[in-house]
DSSP file (Angstrom, degrees, kcal/mol; ACC not computed):
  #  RESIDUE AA STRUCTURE BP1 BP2  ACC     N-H-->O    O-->H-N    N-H-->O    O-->H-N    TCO  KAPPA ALPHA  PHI   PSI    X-CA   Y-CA   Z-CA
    1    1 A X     >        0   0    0      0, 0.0     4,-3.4     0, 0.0     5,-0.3   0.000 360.0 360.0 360.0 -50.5  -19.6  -14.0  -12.7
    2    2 A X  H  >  +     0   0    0      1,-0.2     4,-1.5     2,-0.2     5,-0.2   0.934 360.0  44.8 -50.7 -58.4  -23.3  -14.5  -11.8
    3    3 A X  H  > S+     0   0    0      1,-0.2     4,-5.1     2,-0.2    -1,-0.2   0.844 116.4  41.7  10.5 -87.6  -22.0  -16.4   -9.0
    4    4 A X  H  > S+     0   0    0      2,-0.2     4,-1.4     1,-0.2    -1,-0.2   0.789 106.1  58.8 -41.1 -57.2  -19.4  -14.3   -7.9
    5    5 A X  H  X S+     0   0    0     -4,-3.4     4,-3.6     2,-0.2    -1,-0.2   0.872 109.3  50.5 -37.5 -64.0  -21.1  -11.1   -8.2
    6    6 A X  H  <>S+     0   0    0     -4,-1.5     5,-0.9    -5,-0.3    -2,-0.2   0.922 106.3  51.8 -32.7 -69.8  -23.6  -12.6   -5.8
    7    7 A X  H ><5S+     0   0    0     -4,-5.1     3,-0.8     1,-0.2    -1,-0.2   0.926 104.7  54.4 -31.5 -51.9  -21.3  -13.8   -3.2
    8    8 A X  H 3<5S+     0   0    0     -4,-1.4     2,-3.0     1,-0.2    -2,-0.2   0.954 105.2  51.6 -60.5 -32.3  -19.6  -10.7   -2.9
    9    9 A X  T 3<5S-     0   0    0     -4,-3.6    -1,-0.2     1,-0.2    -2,-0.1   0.170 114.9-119.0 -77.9  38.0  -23.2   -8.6   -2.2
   10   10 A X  T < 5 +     0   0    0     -2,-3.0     2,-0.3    -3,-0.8    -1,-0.2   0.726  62.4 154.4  20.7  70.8  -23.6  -11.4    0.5
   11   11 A X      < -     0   0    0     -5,-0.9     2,-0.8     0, 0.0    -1,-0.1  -0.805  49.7 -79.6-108.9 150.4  -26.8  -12.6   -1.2
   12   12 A X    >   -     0   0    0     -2,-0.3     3,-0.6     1,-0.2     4,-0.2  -0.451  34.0-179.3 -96.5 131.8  -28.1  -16.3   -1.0
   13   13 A X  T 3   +     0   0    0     -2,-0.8     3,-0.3     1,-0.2    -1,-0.2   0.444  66.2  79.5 -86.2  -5.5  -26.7  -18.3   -2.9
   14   14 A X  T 3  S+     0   0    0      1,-0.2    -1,-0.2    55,-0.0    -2,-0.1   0.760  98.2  47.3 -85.5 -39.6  -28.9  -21.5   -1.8
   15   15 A X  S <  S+     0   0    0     -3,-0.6     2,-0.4    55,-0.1    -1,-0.2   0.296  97.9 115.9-119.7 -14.4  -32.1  -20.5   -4.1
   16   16 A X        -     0   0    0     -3,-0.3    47,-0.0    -4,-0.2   -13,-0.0  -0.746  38.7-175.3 -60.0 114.4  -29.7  -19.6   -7.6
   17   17 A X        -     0   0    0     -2,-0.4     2,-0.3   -15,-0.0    -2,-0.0   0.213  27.0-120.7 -63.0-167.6  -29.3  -20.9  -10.7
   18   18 A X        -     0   0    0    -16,-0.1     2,-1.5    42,-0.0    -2,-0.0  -0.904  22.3-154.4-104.8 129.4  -27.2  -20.2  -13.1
   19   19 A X    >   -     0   0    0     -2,-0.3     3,-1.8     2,-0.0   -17,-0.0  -0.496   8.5-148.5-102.9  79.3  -28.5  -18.9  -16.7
   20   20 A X  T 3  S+     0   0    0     -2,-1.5     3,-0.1     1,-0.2    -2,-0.0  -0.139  88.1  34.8 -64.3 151.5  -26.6  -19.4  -19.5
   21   21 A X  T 3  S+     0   0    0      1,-0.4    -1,-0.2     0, 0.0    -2,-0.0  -0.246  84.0 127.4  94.4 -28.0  -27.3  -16.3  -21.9
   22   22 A X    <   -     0   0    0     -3,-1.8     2,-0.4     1,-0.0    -1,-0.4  -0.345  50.1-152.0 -66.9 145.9  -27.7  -14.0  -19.2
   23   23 A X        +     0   0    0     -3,-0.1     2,-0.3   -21,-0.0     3,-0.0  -0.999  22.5 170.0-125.2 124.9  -25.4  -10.8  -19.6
   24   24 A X        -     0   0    0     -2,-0.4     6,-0.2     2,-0.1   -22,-0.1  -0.830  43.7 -17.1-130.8 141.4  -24.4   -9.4  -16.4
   25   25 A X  S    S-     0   0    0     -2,-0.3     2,-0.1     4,-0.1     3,-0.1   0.334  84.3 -62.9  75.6 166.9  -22.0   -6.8  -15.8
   26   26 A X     >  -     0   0    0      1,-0.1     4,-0.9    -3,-0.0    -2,-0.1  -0.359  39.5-106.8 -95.2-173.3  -19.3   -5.6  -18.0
   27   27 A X  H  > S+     0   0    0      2,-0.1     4,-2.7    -2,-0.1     5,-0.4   0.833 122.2  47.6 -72.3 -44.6  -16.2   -7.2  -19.5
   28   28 A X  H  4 S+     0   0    0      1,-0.3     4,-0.5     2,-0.2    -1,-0.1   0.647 110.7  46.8 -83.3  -5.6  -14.2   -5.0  -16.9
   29   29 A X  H  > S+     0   0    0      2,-0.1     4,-1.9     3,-0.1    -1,-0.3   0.868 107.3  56.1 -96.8 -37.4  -16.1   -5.8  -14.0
   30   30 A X  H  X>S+     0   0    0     -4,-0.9     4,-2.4     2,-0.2     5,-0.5   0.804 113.4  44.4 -18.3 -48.9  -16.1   -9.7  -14.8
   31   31 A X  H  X5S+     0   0    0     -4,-2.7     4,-1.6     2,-0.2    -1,-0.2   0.932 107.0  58.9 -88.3 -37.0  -12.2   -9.3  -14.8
   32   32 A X  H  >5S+     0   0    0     -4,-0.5     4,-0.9    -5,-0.4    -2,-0.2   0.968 111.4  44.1 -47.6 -64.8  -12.3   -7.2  -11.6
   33   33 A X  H >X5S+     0   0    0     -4,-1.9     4,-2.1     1,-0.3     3,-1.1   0.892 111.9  47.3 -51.7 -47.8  -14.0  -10.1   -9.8
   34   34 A X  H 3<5S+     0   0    0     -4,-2.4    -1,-0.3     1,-0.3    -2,-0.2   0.897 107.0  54.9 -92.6 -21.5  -12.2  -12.8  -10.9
   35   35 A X  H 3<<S+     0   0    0     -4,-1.6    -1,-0.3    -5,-0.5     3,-0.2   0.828 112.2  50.1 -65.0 -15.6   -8.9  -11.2  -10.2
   36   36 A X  H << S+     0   0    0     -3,-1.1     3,-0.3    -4,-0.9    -2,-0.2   0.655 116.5  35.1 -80.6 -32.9  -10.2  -10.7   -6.6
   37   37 A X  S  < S+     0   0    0     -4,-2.1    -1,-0.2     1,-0.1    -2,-0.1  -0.283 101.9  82.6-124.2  47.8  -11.5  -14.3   -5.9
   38   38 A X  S    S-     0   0    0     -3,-0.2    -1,-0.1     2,-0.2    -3,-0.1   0.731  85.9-137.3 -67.3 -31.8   -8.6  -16.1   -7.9
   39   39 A X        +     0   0    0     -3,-0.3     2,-0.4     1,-0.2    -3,-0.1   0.585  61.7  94.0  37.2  42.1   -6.2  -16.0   -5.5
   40   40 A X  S    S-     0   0    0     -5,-0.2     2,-0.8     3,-0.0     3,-0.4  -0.941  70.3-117.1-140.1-178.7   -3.2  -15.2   -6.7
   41   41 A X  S    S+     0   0    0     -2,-0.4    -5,-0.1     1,-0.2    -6,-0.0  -0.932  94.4   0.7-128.9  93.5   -1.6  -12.0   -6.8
   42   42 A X  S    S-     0   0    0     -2,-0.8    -1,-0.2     1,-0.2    -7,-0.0   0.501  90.2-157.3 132.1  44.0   -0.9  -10.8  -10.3
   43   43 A X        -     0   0    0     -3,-0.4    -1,-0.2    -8,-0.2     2,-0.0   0.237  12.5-125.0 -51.2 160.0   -2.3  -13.8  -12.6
   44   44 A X     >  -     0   0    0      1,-0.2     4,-1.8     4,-0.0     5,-0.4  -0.235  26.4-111.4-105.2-156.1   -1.8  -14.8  -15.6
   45   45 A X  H  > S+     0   0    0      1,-0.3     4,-5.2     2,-0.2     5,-0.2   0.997 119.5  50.5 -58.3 -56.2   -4.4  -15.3  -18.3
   46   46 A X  H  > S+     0   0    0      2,-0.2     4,-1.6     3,-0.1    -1,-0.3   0.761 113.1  42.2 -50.5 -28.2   -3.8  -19.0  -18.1
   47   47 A X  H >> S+     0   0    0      2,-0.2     3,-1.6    -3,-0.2     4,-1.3   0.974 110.5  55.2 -82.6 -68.5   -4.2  -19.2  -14.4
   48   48 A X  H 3X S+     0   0    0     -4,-1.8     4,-2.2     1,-0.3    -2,-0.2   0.825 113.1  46.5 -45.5 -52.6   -7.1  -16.8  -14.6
   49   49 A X  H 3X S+     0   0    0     -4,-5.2     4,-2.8    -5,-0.4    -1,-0.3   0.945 104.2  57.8 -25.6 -63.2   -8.5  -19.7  -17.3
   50   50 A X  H <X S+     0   0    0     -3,-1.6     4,-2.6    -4,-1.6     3,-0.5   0.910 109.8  55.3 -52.6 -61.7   -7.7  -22.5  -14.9
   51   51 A X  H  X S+     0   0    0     -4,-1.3     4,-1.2     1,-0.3    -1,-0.3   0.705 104.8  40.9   5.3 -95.2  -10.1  -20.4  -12.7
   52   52 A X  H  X S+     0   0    0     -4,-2.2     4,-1.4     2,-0.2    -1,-0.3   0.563 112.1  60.1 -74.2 -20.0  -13.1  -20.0  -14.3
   53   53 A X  H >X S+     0   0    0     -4,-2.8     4,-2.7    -3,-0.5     3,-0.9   0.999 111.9  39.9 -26.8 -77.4  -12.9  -23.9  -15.6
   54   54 A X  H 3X S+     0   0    0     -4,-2.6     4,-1.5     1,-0.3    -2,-0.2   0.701 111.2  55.5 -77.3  -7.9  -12.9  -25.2  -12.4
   55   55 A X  H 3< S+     0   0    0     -4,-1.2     4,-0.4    -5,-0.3    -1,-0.3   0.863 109.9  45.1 -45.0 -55.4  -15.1  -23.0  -11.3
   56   56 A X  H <X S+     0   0    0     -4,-1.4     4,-1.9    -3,-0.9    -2,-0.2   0.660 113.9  53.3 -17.8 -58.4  -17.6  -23.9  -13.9
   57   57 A X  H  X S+     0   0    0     -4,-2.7     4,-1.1     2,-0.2    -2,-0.2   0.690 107.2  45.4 -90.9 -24.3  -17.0  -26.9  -13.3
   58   58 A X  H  X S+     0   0    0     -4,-1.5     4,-2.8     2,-0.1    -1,-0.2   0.670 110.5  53.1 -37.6 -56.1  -17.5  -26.9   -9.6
   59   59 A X  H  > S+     0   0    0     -4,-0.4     4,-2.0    -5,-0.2    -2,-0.2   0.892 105.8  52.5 -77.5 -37.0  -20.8  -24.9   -9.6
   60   60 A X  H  X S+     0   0    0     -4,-1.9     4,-1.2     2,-0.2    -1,-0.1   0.892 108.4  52.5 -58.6 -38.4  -22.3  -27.0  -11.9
   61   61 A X  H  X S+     0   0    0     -4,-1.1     4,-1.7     2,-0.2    -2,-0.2   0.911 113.4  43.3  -5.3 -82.8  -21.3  -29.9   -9.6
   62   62 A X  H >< S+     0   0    0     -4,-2.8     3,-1.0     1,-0.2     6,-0.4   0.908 110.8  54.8 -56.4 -56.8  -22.8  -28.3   -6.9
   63   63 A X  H 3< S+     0   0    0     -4,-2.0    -1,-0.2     1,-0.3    -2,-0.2   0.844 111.9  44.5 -49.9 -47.0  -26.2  -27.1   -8.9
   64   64 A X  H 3< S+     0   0    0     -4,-1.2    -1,-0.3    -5,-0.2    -2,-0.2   0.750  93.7 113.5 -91.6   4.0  -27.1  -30.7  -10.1
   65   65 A X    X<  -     0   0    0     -4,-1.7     3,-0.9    -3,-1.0    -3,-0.0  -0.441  68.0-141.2 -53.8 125.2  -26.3  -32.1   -6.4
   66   66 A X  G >  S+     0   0    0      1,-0.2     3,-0.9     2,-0.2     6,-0.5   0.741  99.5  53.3 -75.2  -9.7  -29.2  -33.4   -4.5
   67   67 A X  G 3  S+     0   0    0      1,-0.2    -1,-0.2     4,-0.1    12,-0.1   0.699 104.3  49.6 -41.3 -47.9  -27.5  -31.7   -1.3
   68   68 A X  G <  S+     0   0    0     -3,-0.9    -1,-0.2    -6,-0.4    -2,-0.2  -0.124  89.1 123.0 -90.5  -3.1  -27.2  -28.6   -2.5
   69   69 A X    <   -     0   0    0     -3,-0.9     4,-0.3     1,-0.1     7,-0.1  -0.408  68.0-134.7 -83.3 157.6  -30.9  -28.5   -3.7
   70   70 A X  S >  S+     0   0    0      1,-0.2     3,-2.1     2,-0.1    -1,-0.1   0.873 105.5  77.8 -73.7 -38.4  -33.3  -25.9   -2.5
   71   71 A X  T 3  S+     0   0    0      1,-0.2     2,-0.5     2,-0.0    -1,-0.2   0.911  85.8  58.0 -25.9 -97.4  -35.5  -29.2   -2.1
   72   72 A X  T >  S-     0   0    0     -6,-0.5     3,-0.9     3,-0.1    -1,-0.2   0.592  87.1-170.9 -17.9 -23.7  -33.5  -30.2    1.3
   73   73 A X  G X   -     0   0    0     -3,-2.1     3,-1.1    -2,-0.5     4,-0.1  -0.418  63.6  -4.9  55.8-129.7  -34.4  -26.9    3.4
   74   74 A X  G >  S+     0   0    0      1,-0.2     3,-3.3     2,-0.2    -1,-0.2   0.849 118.9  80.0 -67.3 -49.7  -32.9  -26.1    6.6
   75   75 A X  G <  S+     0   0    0     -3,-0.9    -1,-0.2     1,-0.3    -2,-0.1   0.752 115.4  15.6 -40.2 -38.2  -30.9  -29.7    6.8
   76   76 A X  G X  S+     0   0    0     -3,-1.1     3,-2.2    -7,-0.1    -1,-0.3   0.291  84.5 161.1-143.8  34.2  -28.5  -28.5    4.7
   77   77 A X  T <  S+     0   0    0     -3,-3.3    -3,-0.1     1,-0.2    -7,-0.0  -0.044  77.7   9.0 -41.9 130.5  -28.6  -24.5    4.3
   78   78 A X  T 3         0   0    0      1,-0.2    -1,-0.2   -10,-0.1   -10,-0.1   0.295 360.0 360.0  90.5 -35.7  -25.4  -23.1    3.0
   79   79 A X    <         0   0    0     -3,-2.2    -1,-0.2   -12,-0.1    -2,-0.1   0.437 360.0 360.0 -61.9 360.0  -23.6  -26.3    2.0
């Protein structure tokens, strides 16, 4: 959701962490978001699961990548 949230308000995303503990939002805006950026069109819980796994699991990826580090600057802005 921290993520997400972010994206949509076209904020940069290059200089974020993610903070587990942090309470953001509601339950009902959490579900709003990820029913918007699932892709699919009326999911079910389990796909909505599948989601946020690989999602997780993707951003976390990305977070300990030296690519993706704030470290690099300009070289690799966005990535």
């Amino acid at each position: 959701y921290q993520y997400l949230s972010r994206y949509k308000r076209e904020e940069d995303l290059d200089h974020f962490l993610f903070i587990p503990g942090r309470t953001e939002g509601t339950e009902k805006e959490c579900l709003k978001l990820l029913l918007e950026y699932c892709g699919r069109h009326n999911p079910s819980w389990t796909e909505l699961s599948n989601f946020t796994h690989f999602l997780n699991f993707q951003l976390s990826k990305c977070e300990k990548s030296v690519f993706c580090s704030p470290a690099v600057g300009e070289d690799f802005q966005g990535f």
